[in-house]
Backbone bond lengths (Angstrom), bond angles and torsions (degrees), N, CA, C in turn:
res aa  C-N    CA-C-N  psi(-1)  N-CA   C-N-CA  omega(-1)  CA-C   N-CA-C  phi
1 X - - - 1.463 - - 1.523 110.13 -
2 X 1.382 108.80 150.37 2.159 114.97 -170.00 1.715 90.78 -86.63
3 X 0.857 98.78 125.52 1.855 118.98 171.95 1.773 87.91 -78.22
4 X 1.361 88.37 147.61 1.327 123.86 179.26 1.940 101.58 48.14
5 X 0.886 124.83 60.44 1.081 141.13 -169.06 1.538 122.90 -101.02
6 X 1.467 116.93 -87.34 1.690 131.64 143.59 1.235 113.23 -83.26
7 X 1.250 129.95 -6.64 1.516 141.74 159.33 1.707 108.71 -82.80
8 X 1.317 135.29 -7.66 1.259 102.83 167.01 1.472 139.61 -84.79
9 X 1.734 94.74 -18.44 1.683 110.20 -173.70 1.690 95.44 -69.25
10 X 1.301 131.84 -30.50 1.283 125.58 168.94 1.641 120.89 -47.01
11 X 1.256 103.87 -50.77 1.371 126.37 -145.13 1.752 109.05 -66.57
12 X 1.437 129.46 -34.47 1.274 107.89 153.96 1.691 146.39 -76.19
13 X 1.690 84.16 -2.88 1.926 90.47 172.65 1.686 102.46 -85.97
14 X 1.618 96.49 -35.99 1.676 84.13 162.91 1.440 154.12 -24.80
15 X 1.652 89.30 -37.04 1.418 116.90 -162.85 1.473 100.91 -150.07
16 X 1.074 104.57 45.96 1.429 123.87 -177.19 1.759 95.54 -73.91
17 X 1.612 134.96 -70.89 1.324 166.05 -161.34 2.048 95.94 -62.53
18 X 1.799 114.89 -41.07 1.191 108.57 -163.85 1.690 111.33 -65.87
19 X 1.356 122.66 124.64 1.490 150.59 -148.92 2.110 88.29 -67.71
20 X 1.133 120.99 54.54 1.360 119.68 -173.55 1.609 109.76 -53.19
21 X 1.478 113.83 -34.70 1.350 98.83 -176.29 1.924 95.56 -77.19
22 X 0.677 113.14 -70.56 1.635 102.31 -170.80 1.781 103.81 -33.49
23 X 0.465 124.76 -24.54 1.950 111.87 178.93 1.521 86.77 -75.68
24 X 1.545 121.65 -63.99 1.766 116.13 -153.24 1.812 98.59 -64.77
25 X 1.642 124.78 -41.05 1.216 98.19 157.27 1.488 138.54 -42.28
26 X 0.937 117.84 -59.31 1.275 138.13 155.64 1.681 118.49 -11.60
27 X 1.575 108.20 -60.35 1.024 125.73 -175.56 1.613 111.38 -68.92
28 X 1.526 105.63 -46.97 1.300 115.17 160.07 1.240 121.85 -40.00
29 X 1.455 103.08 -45.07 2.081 103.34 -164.78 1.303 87.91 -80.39
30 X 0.923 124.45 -17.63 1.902 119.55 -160.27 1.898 105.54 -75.91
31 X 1.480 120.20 -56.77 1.108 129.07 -179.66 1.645 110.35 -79.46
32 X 1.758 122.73 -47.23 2.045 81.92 160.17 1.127 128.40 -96.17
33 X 1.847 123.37 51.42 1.081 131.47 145.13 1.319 107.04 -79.25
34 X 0.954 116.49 3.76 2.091 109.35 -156.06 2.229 94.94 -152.46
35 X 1.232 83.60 -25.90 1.770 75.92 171.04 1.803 121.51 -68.68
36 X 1.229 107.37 123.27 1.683 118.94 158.46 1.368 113.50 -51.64
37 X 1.474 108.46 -39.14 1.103 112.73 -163.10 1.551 129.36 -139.89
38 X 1.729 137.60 172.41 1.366 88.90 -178.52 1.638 114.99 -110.07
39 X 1.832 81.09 162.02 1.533 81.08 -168.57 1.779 116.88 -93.43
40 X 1.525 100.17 143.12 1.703 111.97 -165.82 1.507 95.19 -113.66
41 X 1.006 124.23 -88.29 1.495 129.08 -167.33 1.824 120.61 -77.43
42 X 0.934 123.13 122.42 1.628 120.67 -177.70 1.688 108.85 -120.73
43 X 1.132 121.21 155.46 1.501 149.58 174.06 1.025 104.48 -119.31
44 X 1.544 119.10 110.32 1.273 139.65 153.76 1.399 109.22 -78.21
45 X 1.487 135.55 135.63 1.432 125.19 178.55 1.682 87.88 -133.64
46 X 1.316 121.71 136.36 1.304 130.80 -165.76 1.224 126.80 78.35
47 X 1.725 114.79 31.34 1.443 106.69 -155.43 1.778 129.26 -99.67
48 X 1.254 87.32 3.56 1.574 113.04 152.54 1.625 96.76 70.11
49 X 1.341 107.85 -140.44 1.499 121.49 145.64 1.715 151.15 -9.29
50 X 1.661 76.17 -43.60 1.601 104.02 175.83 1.464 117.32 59.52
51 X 1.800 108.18 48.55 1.172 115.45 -163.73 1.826 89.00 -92.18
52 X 0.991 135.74 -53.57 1.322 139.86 179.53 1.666 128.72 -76.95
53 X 1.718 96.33 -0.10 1.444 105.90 159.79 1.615 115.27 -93.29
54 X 1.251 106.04 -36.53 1.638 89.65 175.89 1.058 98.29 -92.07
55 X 1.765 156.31 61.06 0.908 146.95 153.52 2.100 83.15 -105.98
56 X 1.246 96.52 -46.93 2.122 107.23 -178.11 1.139 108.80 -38.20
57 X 1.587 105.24 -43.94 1.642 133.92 -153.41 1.669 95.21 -75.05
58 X 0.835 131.51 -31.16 1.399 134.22 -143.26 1.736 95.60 -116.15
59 X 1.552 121.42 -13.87 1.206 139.55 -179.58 1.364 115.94 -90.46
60 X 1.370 113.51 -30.12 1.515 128.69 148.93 1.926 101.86 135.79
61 X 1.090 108.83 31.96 1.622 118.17 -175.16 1.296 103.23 -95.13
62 X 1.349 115.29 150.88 1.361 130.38 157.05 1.242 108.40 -102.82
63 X 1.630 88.83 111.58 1.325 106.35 169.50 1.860 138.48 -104.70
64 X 1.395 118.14 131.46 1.465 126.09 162.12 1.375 127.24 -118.50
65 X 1.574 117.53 131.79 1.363 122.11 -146.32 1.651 91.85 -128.59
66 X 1.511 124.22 121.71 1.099 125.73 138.45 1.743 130.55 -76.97
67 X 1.476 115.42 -175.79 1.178 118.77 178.95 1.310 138.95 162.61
68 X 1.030 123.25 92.94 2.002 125.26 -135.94 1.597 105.22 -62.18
69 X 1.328 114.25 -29.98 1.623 109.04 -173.12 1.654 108.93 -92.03
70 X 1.362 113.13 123.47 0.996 129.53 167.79 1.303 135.40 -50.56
71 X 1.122 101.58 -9.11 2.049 119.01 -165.14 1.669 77.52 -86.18
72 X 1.869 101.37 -60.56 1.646 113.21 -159.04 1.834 99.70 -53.40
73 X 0.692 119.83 -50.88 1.987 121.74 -172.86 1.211 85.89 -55.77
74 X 1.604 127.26 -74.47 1.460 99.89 -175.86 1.440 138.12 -25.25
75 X 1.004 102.28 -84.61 1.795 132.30 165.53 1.269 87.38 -9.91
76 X 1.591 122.16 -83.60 1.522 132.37 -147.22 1.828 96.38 -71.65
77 X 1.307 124.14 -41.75 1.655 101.65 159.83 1.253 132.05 -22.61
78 X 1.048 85.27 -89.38 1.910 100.91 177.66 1.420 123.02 -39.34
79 X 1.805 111.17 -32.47 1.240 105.14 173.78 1.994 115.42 -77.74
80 X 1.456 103.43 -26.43 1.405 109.42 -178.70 1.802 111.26 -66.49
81 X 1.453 105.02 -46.49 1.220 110.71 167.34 1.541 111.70 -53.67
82 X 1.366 129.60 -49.65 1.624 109.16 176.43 1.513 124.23 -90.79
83 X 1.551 92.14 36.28 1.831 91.19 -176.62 1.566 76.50 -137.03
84 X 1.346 144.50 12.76 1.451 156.51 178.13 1.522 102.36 32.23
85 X 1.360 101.61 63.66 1.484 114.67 166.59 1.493 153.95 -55.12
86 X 0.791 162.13 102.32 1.721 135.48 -157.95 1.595 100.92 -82.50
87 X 1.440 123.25 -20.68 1.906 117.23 -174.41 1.636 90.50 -31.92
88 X 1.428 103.94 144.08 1.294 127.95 124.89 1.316 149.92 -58.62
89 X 0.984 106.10 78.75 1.637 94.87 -158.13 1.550 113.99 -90.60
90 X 1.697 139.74 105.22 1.019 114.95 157.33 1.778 127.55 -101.91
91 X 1.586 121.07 -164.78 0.988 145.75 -163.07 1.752 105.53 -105.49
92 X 1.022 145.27 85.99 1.146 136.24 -156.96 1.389 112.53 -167.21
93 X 1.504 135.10 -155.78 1.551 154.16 136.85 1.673 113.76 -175.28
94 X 1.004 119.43 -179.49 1.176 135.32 -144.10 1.862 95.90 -71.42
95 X 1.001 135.18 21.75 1.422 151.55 -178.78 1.652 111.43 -102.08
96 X 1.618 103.80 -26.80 1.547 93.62 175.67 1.506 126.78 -74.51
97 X 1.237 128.04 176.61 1.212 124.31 -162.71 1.470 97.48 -91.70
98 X 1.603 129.23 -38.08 1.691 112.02 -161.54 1.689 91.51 171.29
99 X 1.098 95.61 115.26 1.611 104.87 170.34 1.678 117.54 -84.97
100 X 1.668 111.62 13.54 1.603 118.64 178.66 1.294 115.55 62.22
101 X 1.621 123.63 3.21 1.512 111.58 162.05 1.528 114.21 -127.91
102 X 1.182 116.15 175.32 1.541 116.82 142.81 1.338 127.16 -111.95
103 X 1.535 110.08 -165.50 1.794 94.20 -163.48 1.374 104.17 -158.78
104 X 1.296 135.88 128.14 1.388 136.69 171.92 1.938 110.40 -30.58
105 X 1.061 118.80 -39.91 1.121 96.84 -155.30 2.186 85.00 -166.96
106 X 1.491 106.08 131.97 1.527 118.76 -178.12 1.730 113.77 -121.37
107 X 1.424 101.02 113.09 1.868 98.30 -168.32 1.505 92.68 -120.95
108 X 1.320 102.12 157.15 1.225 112.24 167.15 1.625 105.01 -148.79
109 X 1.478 110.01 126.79 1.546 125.76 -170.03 1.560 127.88 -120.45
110 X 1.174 109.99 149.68 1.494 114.51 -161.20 1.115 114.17 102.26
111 X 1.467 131.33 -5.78 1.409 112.45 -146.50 1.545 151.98 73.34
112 X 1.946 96.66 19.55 1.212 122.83 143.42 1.408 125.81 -4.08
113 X 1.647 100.09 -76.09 1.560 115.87 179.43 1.689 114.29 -30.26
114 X 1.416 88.61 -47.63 1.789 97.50 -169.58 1.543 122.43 -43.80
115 X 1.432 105.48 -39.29 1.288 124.08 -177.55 1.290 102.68 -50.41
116 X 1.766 134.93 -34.59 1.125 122.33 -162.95 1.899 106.75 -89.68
117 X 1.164 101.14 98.14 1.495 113.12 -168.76 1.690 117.84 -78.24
118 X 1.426 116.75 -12.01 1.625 127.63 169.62 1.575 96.49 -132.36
119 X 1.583 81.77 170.17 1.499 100.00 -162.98 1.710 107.11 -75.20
120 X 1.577 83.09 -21.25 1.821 106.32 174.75 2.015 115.69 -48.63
121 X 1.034 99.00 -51.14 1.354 129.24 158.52 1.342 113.48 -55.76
122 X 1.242 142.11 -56.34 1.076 117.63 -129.17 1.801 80.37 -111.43
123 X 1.424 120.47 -18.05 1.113 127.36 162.59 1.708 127.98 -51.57
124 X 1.238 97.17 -47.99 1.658 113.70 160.88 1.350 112.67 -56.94
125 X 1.070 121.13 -60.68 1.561 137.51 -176.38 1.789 109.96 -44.33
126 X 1.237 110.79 -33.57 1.246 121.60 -157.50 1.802 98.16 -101.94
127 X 1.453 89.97 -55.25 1.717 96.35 -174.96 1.814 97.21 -54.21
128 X 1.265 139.20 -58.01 1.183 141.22 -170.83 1.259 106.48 -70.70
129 X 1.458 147.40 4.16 1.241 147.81 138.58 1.465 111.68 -65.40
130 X 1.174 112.79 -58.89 1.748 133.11 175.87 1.717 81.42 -25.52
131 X 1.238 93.90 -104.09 1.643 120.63 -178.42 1.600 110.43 -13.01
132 X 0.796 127.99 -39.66 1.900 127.29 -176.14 1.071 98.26 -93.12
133 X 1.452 134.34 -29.42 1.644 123.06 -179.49 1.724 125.52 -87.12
134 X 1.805 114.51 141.97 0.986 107.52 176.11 1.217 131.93 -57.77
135 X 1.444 147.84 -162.13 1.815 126.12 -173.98 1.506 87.37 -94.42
136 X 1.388 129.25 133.22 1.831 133.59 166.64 1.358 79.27 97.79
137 X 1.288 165.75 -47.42 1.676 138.93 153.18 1.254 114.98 23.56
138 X 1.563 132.08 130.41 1.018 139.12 121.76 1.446 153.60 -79.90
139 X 1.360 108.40 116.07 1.645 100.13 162.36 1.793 117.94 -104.76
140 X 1.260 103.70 128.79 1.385 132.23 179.91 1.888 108.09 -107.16
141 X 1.674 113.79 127.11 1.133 89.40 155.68 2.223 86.64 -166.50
142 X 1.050 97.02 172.16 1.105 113.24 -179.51 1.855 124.35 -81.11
143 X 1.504 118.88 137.34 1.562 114.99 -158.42 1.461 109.25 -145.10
144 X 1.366 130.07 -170.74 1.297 127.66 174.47 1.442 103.01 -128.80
145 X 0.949 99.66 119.73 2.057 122.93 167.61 1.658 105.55 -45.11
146 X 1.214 118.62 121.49 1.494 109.24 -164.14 1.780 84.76 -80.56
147 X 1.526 113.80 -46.37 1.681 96.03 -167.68 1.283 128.41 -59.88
148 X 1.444 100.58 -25.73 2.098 103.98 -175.21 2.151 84.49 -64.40
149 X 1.350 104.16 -63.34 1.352 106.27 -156.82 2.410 111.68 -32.57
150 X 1.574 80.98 -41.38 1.572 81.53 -175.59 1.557 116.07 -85.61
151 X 1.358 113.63 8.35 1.451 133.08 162.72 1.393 121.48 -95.08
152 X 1.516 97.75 -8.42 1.738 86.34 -168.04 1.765 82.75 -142.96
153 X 1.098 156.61 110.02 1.266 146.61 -160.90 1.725 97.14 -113.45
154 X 1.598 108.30 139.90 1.133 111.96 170.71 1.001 150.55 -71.93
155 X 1.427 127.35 140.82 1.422 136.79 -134.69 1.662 118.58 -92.57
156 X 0.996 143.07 58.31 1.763 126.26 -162.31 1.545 109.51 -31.61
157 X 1.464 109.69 171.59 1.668 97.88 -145.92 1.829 102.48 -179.21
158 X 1.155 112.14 147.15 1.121 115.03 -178.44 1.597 122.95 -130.15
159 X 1.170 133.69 116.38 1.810 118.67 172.59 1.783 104.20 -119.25
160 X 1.701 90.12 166.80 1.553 79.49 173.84 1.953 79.67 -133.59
161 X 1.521 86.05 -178.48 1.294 87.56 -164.19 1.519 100.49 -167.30
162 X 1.369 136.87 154.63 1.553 128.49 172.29 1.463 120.43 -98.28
163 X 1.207 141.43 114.32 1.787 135.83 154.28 1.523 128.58 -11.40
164 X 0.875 110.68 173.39 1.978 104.78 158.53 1.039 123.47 -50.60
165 X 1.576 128.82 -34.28 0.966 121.11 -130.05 1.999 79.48 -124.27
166 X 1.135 110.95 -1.84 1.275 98.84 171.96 1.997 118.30 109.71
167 X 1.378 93.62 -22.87 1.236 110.42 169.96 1.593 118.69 -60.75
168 X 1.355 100.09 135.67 1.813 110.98 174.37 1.492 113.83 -74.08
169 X 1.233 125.52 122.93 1.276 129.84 -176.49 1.866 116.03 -110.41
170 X 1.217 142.30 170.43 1.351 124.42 152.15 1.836 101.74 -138.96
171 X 1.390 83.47 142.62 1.624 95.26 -178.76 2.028 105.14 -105.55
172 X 0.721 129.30 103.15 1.296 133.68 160.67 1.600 128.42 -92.75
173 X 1.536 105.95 117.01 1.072 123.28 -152.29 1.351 102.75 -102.16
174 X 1.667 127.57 125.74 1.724 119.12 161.49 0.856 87.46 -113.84
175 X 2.175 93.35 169.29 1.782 92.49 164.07 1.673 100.23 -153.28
176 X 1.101 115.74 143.44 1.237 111.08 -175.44 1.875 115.07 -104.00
177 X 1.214 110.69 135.98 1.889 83.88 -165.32 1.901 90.37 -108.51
178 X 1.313 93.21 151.97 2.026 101.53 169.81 1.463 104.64 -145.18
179 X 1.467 96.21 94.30 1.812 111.24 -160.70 1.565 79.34 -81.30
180 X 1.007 152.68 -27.90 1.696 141.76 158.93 1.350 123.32 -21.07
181 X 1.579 102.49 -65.42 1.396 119.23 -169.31 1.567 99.97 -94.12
182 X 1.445 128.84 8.11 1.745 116.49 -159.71 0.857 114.35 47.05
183 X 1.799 146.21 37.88 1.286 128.51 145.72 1.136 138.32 -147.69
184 X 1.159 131.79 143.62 1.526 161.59 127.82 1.738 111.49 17.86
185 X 1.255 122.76 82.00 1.747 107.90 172.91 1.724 92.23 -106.07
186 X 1.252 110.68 120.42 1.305 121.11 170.92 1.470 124.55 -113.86
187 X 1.030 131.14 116.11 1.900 116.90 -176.96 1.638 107.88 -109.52
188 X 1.186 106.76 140.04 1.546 104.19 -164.46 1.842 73.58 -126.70
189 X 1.462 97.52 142.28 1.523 127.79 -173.83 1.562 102.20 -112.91
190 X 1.369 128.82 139.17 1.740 113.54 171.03 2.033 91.24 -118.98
191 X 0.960 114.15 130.12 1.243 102.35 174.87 1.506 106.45 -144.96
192 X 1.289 121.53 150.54 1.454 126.96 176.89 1.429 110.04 -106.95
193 X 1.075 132.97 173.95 1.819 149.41 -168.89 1.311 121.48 -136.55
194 X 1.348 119.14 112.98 1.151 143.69 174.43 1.276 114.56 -99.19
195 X 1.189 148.23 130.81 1.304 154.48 138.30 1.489 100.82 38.61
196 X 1.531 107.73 38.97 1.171 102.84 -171.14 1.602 128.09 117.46
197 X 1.201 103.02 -69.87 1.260 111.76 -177.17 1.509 115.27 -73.01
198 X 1.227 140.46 146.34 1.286 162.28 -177.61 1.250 121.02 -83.66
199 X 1.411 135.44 96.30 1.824 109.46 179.44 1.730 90.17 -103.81
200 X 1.253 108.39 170.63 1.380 119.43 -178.39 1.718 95.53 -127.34
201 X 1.792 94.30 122.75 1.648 101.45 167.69 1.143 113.97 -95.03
202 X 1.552 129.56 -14.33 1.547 119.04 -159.99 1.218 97.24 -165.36
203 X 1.470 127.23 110.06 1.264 132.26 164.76 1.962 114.57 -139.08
204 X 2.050 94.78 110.06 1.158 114.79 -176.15 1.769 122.57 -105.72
205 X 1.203 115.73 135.23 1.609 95.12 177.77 1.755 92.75 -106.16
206 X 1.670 90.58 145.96 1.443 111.03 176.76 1.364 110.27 -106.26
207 X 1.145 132.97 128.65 1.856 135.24 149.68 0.847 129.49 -79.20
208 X 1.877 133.89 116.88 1.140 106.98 -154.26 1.699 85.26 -144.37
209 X 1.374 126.73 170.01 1.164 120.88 -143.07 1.927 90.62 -149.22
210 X 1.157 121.25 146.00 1.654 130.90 174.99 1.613 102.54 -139.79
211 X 1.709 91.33 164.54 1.431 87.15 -161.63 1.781 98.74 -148.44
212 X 1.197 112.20 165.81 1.559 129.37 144.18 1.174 140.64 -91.90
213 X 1.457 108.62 159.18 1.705 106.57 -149.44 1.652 87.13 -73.11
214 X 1.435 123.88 -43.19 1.310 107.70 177.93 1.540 134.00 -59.23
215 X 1.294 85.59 -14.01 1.977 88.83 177.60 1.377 91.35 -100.59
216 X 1.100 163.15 -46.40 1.418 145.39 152.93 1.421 111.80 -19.97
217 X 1.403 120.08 -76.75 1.475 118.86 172.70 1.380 117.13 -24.46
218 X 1.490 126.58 -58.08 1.363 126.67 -147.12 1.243 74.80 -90.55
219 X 1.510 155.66 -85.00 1.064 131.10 -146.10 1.902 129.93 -63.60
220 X 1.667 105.10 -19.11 1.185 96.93 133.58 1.469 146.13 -38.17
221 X 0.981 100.82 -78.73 2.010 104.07 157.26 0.936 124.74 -15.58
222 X 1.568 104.51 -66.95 1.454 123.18 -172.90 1.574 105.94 -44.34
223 X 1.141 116.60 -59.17 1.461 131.22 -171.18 1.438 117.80 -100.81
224 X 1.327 122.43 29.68 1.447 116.28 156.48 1.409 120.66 110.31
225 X 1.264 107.27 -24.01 1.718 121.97 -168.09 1.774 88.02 -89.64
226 X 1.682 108.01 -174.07 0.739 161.11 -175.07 1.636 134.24 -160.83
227 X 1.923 109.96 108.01 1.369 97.75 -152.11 1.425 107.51 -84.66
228 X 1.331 132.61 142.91 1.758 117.68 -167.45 1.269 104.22 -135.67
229 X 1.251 120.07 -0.02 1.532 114.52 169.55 2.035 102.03 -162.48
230 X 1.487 87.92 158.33 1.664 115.27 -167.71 1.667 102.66 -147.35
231 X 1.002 109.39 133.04 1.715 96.01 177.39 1.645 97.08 -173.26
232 X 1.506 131.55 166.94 1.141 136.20 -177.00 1.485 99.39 -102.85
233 X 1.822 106.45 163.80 1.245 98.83 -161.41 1.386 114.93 -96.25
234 X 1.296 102.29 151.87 1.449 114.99 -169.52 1.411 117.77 82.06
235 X 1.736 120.28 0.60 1.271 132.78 -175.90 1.652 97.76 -129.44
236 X 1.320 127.85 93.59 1.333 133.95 131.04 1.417 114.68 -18.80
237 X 1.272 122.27 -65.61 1.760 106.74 -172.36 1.334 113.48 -120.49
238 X 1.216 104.62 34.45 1.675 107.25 168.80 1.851 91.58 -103.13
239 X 1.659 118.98 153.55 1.208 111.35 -167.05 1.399 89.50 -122.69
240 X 1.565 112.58 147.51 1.534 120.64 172.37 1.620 110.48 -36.11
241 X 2.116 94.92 131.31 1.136 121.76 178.36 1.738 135.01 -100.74
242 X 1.148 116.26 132.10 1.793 95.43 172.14 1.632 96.16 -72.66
243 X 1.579 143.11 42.21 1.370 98.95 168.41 2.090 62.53 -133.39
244 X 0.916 155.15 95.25 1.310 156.10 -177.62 1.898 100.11 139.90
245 X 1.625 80.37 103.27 1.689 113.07 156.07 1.752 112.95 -26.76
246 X 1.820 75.46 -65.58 1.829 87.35 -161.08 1.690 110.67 -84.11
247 X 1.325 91.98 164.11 1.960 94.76 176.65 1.677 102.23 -170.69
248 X 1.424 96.78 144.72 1.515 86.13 170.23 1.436 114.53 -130.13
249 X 1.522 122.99 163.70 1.120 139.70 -152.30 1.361 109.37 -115.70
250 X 1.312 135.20 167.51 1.142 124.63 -173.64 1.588 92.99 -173.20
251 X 1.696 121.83 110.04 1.165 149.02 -157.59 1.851 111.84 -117.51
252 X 1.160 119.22 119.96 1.203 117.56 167.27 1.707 127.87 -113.41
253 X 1.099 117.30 142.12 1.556 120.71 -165.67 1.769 92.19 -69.76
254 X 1.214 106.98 167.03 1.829 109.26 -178.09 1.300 72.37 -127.19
């Protein structure tokens, strides 16, 4: 089944409440803490919506946004067009051959990374970052700590939430964990309520993948970077935790 599919028209009332400009600050403080140099142009890869690129955009970045689901490029059109944007937005992922530029600095947010569930992947992912960045380039993006995750195991879970149009929706979340393979099978359900009864409009399973700083490292290597920063979010000098999921990384081209 296509992720983010009948699940995307949901997906920004979802996350209607999540504090987007504080992450894209964030993201900001994160890369010229670690930039040589300054940064002008950025590559978002996974950028969905493009709720945290025109927050960049508006910071004074030039921005270009990939994003494999087609629903999501839509969606994020229409919103760039009524915020009269310059982003670029294409339709793509880390499979294309060359978008003809490079770029100060390549992020990917939310937890992008996760998606790359083999090393096969995550090799691509990295080499096609390499490739768009200038030499001392950064890519920055956000991940899951494999040790907090197998310390703290995930929870199934329910929210409800309303559409555009005002309608009550519920998202029900499972998740299945395979600390074997490092990953994440999660199925998110969208269902509405009737007099009771439940219909389901959109039910996708996601794979999602966590990691260690040493398997980060080596596949850095592998592919060109050099890893130079780790830190929890919203904390610059606090260093990845087992009691915090999230962490972010911060990669430089050699």
């Amino acid at each position: 089944m296509k992720q983010f599919a009948k699940y995307a028209r949901y997906y920004d009332s979802i996350y209607k409440d999540k504090d987007y400009k504080k992450e894209a600050d964030f993201v900001e403080q994160l890369l010229k803490s670690q930039a040589k140099g300054k940064i002008k142009n950025i590559l978002s890869i996974g950028c969905g919506t493009c709720m945290h690129e025109l927050i960049l955009e508006k910071s004074g970045y030039k921005i270009t946004g990939i994003d494999r689901s087609e629903k999501m490029v839509a969606l994020g059109k229409e919103k760039l067009k009524e915020a009269g944007s310059k982003i670029k937005l294409l339709q793509g992922d880390t499979s294309m051959k060359s978008l003809g530029t490079k770029f100060d600095a390549v992020v990917s947010l939310f937890n992008v990374i996760g998606y790359q569930t083999t090393v096969e992947a995550l090799d691509t992912y990295l080499a096609f970052s390499n490739k768009h960045l200038k030499k001392g380039g950064l890519l920055a993006f956000d991940a899951w700590y494999q040790p907090a995750i197998v310390l703290s195991r995930p929870q199934n879970k329910e929210i409800s939430a309303k559409d555009a149009e005002g309608n009550e929706f519920f998202r029900k979340t499972t998740s299945v964990l395979d600390i074997k393979k490092s990953v994440l099978h999660i199925r998110f359900e969208i269902q509405t309520e009737n007099n009771g009864t439940r219909t389901t409009h959109a039910d996708e399973s996601h794979y999602m993948t966590f990691f260690t700083m040493k398997e980060l490292e080596i596949a850095a290597q592998k592919n060109g970077f050099k890893l130079i920063k780790s830190c929890q979010p919203f904390e610059i000098k606090k260093d990845v935790s087992e009691d915090n999921w999230n962490m972010w990384v911060v990669m430089q081209k050699i």
